[in-house]
N, C-alpha and C positions, 0 to 999 in steps of 0.2 A: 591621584587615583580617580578615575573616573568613575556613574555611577556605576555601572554593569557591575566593578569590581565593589563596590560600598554595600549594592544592594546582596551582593553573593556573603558577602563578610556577614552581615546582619542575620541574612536566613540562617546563617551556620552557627551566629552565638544562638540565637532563637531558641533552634535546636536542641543544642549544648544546655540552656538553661531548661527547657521543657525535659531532656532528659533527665535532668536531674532532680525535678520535680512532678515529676509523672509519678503515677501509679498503677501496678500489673493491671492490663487487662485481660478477662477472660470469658470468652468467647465462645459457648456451646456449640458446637459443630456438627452436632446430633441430625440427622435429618434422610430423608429418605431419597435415594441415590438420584431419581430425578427433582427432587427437592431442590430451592433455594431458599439461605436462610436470609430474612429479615430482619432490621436489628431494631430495639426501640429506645432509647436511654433519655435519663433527664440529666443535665448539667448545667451549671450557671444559667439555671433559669429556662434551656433553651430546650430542642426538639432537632434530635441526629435520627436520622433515620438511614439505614446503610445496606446493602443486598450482597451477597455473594450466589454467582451463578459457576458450579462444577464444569467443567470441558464434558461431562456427558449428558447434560440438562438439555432439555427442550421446555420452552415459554408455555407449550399447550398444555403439557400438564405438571407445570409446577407449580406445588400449592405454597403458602405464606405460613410462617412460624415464626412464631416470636420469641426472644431470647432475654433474658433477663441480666444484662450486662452494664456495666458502668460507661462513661461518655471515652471515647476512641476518637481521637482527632481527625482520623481518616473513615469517617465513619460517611457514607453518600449524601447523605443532604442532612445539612445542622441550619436550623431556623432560631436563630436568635431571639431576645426578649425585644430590643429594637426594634426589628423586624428584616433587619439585615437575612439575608439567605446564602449561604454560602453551600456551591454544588461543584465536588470533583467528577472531572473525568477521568475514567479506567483507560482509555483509551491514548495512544501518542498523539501530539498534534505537533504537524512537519507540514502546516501549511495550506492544509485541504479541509479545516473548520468543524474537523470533530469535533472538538472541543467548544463551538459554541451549539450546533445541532443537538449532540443528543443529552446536555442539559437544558436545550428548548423545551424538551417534549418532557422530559420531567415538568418545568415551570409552566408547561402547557395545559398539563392533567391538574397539577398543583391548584392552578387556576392564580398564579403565583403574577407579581406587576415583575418584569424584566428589567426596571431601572433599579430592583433593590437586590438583584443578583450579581452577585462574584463566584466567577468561574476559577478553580485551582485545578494543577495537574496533578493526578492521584501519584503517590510514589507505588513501585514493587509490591502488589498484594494482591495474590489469588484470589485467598481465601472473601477478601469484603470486595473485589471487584470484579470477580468470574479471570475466564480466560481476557489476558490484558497486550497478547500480539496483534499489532494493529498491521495490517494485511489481507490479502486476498479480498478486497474490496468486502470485509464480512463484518465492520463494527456496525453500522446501521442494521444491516442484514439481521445480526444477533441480538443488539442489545435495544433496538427500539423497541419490543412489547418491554421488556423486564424494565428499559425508564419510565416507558406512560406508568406501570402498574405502581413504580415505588412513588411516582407523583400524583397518581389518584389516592393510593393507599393514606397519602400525608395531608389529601386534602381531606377525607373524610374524617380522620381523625381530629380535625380540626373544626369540620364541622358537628363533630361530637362533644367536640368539646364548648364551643358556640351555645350549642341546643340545652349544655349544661348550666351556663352563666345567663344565659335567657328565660331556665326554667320553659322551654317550650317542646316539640317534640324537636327531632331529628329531618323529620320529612317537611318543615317550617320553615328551615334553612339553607341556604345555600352558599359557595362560594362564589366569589370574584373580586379580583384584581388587587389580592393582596389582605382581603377584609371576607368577614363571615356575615351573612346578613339573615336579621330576623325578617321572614316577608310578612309580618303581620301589622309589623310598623316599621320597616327599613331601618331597624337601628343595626351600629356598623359595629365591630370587634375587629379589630387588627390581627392578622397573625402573630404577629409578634406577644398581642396582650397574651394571646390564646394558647402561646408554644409550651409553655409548662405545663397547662391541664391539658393539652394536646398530650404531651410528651407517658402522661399517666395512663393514655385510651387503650385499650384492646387495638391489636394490626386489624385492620379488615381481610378477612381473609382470598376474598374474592370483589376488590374495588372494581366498581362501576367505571368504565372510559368513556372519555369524549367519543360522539360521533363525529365525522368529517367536517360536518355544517358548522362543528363548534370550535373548530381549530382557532387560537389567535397566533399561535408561533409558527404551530408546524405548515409546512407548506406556503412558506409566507417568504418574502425576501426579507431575511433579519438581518440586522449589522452582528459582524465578526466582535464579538466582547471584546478583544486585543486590538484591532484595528488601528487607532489611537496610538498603543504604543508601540506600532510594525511601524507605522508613516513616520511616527518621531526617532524611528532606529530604539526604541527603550525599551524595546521585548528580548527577554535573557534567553539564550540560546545554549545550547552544550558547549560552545568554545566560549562562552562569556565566565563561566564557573573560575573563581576564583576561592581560595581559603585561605589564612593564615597559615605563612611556612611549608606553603608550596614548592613545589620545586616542576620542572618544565622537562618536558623529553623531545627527543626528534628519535625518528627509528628507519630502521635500514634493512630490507628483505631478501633472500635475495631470489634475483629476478628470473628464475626458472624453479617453477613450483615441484617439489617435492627433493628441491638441491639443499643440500645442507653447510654449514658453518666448516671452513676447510681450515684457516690459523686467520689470527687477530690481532695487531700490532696497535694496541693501545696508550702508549708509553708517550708518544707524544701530545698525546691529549689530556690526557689526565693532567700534564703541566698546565693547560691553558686556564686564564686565568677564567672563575666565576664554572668551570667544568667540578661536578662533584664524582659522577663516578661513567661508568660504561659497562652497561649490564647488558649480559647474552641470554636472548631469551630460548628456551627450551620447548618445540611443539608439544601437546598430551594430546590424548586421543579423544576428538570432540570434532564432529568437522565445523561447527562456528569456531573453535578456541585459534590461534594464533599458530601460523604454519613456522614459527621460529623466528629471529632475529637480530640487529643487535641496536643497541639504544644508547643516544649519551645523554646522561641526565646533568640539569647545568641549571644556576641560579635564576636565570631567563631563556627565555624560549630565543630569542637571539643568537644567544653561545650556542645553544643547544642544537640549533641547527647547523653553524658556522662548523662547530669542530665534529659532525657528521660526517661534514663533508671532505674532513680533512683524515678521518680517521680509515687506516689501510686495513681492508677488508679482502681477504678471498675465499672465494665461495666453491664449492664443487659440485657441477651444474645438476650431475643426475642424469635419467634417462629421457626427461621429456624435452631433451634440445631436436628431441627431431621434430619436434612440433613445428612445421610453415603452413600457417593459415591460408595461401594462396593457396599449395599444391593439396590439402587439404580439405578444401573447400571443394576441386576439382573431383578428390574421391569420392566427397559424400554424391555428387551428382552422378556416379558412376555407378556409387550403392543404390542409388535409386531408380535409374535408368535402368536394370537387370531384375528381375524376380526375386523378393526378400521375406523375411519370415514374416509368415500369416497370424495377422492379430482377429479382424475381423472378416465373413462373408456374408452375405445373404444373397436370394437370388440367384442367378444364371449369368452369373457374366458374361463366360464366351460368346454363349448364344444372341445375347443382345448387341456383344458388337460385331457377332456374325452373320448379324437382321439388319444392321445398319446402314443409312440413309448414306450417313460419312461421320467421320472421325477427327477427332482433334486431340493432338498432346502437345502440353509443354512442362519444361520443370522453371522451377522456382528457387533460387536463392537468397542466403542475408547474412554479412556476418556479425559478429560479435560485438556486443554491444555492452558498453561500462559505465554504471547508474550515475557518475558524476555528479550528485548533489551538491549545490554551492557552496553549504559547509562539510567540510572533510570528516574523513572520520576524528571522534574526538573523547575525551572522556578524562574525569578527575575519578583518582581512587584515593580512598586512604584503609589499609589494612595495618590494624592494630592487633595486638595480644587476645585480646577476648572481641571484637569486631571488624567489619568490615564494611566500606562506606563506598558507594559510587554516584556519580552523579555524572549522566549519560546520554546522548541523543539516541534515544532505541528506540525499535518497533516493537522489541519483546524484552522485555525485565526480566521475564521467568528462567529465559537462556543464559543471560548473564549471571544467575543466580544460582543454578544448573551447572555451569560452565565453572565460574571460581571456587563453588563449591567441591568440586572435581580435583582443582588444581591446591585449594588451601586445607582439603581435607575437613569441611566443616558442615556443618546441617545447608541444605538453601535459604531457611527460612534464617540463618542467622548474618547472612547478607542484605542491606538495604541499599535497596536502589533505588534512585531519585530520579526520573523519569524528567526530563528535558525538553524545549521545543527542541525541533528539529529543521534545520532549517535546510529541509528538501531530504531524502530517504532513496525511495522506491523501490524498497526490496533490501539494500546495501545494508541498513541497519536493524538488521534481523539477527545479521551475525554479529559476532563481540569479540572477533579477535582484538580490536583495538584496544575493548575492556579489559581483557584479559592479559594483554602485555603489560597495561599503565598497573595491574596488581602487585606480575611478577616486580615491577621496578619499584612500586613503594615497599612489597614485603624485604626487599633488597634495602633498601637505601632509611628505611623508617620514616616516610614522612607520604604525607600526602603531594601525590602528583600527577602534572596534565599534561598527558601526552597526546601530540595535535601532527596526524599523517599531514606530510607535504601532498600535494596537488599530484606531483610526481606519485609518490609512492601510494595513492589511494587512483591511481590511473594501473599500475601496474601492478598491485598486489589485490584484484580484486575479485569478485564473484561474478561470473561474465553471462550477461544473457547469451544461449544457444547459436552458434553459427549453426547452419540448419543450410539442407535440400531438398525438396519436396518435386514429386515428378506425377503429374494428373492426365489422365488418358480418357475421354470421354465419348459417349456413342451417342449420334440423332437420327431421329425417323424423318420422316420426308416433311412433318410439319415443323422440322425443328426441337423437338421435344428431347429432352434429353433420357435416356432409356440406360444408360450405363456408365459407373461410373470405378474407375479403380484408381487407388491415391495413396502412393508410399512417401511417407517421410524417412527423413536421418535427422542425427542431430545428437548430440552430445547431450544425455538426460540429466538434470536436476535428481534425479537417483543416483546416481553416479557419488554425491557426498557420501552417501549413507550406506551405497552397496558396491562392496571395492569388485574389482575385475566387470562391471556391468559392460558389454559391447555396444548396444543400443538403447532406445527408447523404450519402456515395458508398456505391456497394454494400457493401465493407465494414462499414460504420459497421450497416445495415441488416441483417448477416447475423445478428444473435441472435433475428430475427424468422424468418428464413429458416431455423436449424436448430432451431428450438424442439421440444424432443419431442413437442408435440400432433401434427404433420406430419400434419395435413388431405390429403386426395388431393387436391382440389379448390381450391385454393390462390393465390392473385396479394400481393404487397408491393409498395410504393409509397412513392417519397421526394420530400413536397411541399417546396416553397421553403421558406429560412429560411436568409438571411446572417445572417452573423455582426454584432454592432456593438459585441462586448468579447472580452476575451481568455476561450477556451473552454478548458478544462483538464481532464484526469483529475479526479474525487473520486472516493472509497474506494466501490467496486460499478460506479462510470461508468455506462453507458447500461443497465444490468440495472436500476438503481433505476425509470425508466420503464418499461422494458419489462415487469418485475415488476409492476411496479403495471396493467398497460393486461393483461394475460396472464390473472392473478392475481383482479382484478375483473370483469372481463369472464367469463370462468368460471364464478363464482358466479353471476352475470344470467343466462346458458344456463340453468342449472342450476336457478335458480329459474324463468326461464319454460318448461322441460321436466318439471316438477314431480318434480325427483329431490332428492335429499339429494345434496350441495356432495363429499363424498366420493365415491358412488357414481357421480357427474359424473363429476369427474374420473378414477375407474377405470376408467369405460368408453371415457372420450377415449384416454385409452395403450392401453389394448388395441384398439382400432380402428387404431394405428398398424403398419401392414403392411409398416416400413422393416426389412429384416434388420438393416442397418447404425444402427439406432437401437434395436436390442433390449436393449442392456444401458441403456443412455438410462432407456427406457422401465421396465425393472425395478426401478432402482436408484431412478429417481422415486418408484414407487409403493412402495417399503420405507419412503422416507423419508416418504411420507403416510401410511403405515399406524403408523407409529411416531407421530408428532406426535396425531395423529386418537385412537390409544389412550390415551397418558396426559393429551391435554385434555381429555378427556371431552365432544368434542364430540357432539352425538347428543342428548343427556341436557338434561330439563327444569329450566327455571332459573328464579333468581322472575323477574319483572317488571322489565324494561326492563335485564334483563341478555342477554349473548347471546356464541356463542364463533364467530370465522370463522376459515377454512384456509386458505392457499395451500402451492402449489410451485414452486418455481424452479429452474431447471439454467442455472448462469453461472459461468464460470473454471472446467470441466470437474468442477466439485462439485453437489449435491443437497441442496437445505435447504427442508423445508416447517416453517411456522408455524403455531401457532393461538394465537391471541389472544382471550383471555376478558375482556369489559367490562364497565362499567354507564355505561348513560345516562341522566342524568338533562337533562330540555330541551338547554341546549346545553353542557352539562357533561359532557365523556367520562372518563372513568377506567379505566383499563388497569389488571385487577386479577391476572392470570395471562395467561406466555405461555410455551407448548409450542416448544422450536426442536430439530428432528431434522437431524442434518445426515451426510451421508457422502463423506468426503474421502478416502476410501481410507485409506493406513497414516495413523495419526495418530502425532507425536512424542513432543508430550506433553499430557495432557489436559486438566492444570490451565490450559494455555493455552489449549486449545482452546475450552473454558468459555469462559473470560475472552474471547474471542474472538468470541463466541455473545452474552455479555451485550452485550457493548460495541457489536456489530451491532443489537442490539434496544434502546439509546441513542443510537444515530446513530438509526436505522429511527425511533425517538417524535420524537425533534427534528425529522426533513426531514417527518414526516404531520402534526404537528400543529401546528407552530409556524413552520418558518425558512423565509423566502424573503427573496431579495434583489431589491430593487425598484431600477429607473433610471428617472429624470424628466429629461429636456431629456441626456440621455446621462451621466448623473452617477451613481454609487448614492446611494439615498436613507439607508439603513440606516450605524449609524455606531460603534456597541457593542453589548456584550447586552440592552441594554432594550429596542433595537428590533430584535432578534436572537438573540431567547432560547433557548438550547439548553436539553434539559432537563436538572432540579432533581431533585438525590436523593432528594427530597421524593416525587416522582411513579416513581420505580423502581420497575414492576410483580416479582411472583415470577415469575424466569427459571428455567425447567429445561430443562436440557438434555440431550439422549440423542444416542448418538456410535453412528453405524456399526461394530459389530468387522468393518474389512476388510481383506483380505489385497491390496487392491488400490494400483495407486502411488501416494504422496501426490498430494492435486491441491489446488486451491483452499483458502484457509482465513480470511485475512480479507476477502474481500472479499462474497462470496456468501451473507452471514449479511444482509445488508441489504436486498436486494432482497425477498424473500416479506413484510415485515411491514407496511409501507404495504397491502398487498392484502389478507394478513389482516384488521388495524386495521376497513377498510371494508368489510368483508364480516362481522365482528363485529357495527359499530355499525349493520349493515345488518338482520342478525339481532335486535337487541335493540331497534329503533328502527323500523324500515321505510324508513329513509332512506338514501339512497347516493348517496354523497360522490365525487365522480369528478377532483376538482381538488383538489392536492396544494400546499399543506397546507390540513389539512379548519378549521383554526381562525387563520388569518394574522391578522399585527394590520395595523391600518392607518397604515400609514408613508408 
């Protein structure tokens, strides 16, 4: 038994014995709708201090209230008598260092030493850890003021309680690095001495924050707390969960969405040996829940897959077999090449391009694209008579809790769900069909068990980023200026889950088009048809990876046929922008092009059949321009340098943010150059990596990256790094080549 499995066995007696030795906690929930509440408790000596923030809270005006509760395991920060500090995160960690950021800026404010910090991952809990779906680049965005506040609030208490055992005032003392210090004679008190008469203090209602000058974590390059145990392979992940008296699943879908279960020839399976049963699972109405299927459950995951494969299945396809993503692809460009329904105008369009200097259109396609995280979808359930247990790689707990609670008929709050690394996401694990089938098969079979999708069936049973066509028609005067601009997208919407018969994109879906900082005076947007005929989902950037690309390209076209340089283009496009309310838009873009633009060295002569292109993009309230330096040779591209400037306002921590930057510019090479998902007769065609190649560290261009210093709120950070590099990419090989690629990915294979 290796450890992964020892160390899963231990958490679960752990468990097993703290339930049975726990005592009710209760909770005052009392509080005023923009409130959050604060928790303060004393236990074994020590100092929990714990926050929960409402889904309709805003930090500016939520005031602190303190609750009179007993000690909560899950409570946000417990400060030991030791001096040990132990701080959950709300948030999923899948790889991108939430989990050591935004309990930095806690131990920041705390004024807390960083080597006596243990980081945990908080399980399912609204109520003590606010909203806990970790996406739309929004956990930093949200929960940075409410961590500094709950780590200043813990330091002051602390120094209250310091000022207490010194007999001196409050304003005598202060914190640092772990210890309360008297300045009248520097004598020291440890946290830890201090956490019990801490644990007794009044919350402060309104804690004093570091200023910028005083940062020691934040904005610092910190090591990842897990690090250590990612290099040594001994970080537990959602497929590592084991328990006593598991049992193992494999499962089978079938491969045209909205087809159902036609007859089932089970009889030979169920002979094989170490096979327990073969459970059909039944869709409900949830668009995250499980579109149906069938499952063999078997002593090891081995059988479990084996007699899958042997088990005679026929399915009756439904109506979405006329789905081909190729002649499909062809209509959306057709819906957007004709006049479509009007979302947005302003200005005079005709008139501007019937003043015009000259004109330029082109459209833009891409298609579908499947989150492929390294680890599949995965998940341990055990539902019992009066509980139910999951342990999960998720972005959202609350869905899952939401979801089974639907399917087992039970309150959400009497589902626990234990909250998992994640090893890679990007939208994929928001939804919980996976959860919600490994349910049906333990409320079946009575036992806890881990059903782990094949590679196959999480390629083809998935939630598909938009295949999409966008068609841009634009007008210049004689300096080149761009004076009009009209831009329809299509695309199959992410409303589409939630709102059945939807034909297109709704104004929503279209507004990144509508507040784009270029804001043309002369202006129209346009949403051609495009149902939906598979499941459409979040991926990591969503609709900016098009947009980006159609914004981004299209740019560069102006720009070369206004005979300007691809920079000074674009300088002059923002500065023509006359929105007051887009003026900081407009500056913060162009820092982040004048950054990228100076260490590419774009401008500058390069040999032959090399060449550097730019973009920018403003998506999830952040600024990131690209430049991307190539060679091409015939049909051979090679990325050999790329520039990524980005400005997210305060930044955490940098070494993530890097890391965040690179990892945007290896999604960014895989969706341009290689990955699309193909459907034939409403199937996907595409089935592993050979016919879905992500890219090879073989082919990792040198990434540099340069970070805004701003004093501005955190905004955006993983997801906004992806969108500018497809436009770059093409405006590169455009430069080095003469050729431009306007259908994403510039090299598909043929599947």
């Amino acid at each position: 038994m290796n450890e992964h499995v020892l160390h899963a066995m231990n958490q679960w007696k752990q468990r097993q014995q703290q339930d049975k030795t726990s005592v009710d906690t209760k909770i005052n929930t009392s509080m005023s709708r923009r409130g959050f509440l604060k928790t303060v408790s004393l236990a074994s000596g020590g100092l929990a201090l714990g926050f929960t923030i409402p889904a309709c809270s805003t930090t500016e005006t939520a005031k602190i209230a303190s609750a009179d509760v007993k000690f909560n395991p899950s409570g946000f920060i417990h400060l030991s008598e030791n001096g040990d500090l132990l701080l959950y995160c709300g948030r999923c960690e899948m790889g991108q260092g939430i989990s050591t950021a935004l309990p930095a800026a806690v131990a920041d404010e705390m004024e807390a030493d960083w080597s006596r910090v243990t980081i945990k991952q908080a399980d399912g809990n609204e109520e003590l850890y606010g909203p806990q779906n970790t996406g739309g680049s929004a956990s930093i965005r949200k929960m940075y003021q409410p961590m500094r506040e709950a780590g200043a609030a813990a330091k002051e208490m602390l120094i209250i309680a310091g000022a207490k055992v010194f007999k001196t005032s409050v304003d005598n003392c202060y914190a640092e690095n772990h210890f309360v210090i008297n300045k009248n004679n520097q004598e020291k008190l440890s946290f830890g001495e201090l956490a019990s008469l801490a644990a007794n203090s009044a919350i402060p209602e309104s804690p004093t924050l570091k200023t910028k000058d005083q940062f020691k974590y934040i904005g610092k390059a910190l090591d990842r707390h897990d690090q250590g145990l990612v290099v040594e392979g001994k970080r537990t992940y959602g497929v590592d969960t084991k328990l006593p008296g598991m049992k193992y699943a494999a499962i089978s879908h079938c491969p045209v969405l909205g087809g159902t279960l036609k007859s089932l020839d089970k009889a030979a399976v169920l002979k094989m040996k170490g096979v327990i049963d073969v459970v059909e699972i039944a869709p409900i109405k949830h668009p995250f829940s499980s579109i149906g299927g069938v499952a063999v459950v078997a002593d090891n995951s081995w059988t479990a897959q084996r007699a899958l494969q042997q088990l005679n299945i026929e399915w009756d396809l439904g109506p979405n077999t006329v789905y081909n993503t190729k002649e499909y692809k062809q209509q959306l460009v057709k819906n957007v090449e004709k006049p479509a329904e009007l979302i947005t105008e302003r200005g005079n369009l005709d008139k501007a391009f019937n003043d015009s200097a000259a004109k330029v259109s082109a459209t833009y396609t891409g298609g579908h694209l499947c989150h492929a995280p390294m680890e599949p979808n995965a998940s341990v359930v055990w539902v019992q008579k009066d509980s139910c247990e999951v342990w999960a790689s998720t972005q959202s707990p609350a869905d899952i809790q939401t979801v089974l609670a639907q399917y087992l008929k039970r309150e959400a709050k009497d589902i626990t769900v234990h909250v998992m690394m994640a090893g890679g996401a990007f939208g994929r694990k928001f939804k919980c069909d996976y959860v919600h089938e490994a349910a049906v098969i333990s409320e079946q079979i009575n036992a806890p068990v881990q059903l782990i999708w094949s590679r196959e069936e999480d390629m083809r049973t998935g939630f598909y980023h938009s295949i999409n066509a966008q068609h841009i028609e634009a007008s210049l005067d004689a300096q080149g200026n761009v004076t009009g601009w009209l831009h329809r997208a299509a695309f199959p919407s992410i409303n589409s889950l939630f709102q059945e018969g939807l034909d297109r994109a709704p104004k929503g879906a279209i507004g990144d088009i509508d507040n784009h900082p270029f804001a043309i005076n002369n202006f129209r947007s346009e949403s051609g048809e495009a149902p939906a005929h598979t499941r459409i989902g979040w991926y990591r950037a969503v609709y900016a990876i098009f947009y980006g690309f159609a914004f981004g390209t299209f740019a560069d076209e102006l720009a070369y046929k206004a005979g300007k340089d691809p920079v000074k283009f674009l300088n002059d496009v923002y500065d023509n922008n006359q929105n007051p309310e887009q003026a900081d838009q407009v500056k913060r873009s162009k820092a982040v092009l004048a950054l990228a633009a100076k260490h590419s060295g774009i401008g500058k002569e390069l040999p032959k059949g090399e060449g550097i292109g730019i973009a920018v993009h403003y998506s999830f309230n952040s600024y990131v321009a690209m430049a991307v330096h190539v060679k091409v040779d015939g049909d051979n591209i090679k990325v050999l340098n790329v520039d990524c400037a980005i400005d997210c306002g305060q930044i955490l921590n940098t070494d993530g943010a890097t890391a965040q930057m690179e990892g945007a510019v290896v999604m960014g090479m895989s969706l341009s150059l290689y990955t699309e998902i193909s459907f034939t007769d409403g199937a996907v065609v595409n089935s592993n990596f050979h016919d879905y190649p992500v890219m090879r560290i073989s082919d990792m261009p040198n990434v540099r990256v340069h970070i805004v210093d701003s004093d501005e709120k955190p905004t955006g950070l993983g997801e906004p790094g992806v969108a500018p590099f497809a436009p770059a990419l093409s405006n590169a090989i455009f430069a080095a080549s003469g050729t431009r690629y306007r259908d994403l990915p510039i090299k598909p294979l043929s599947v």
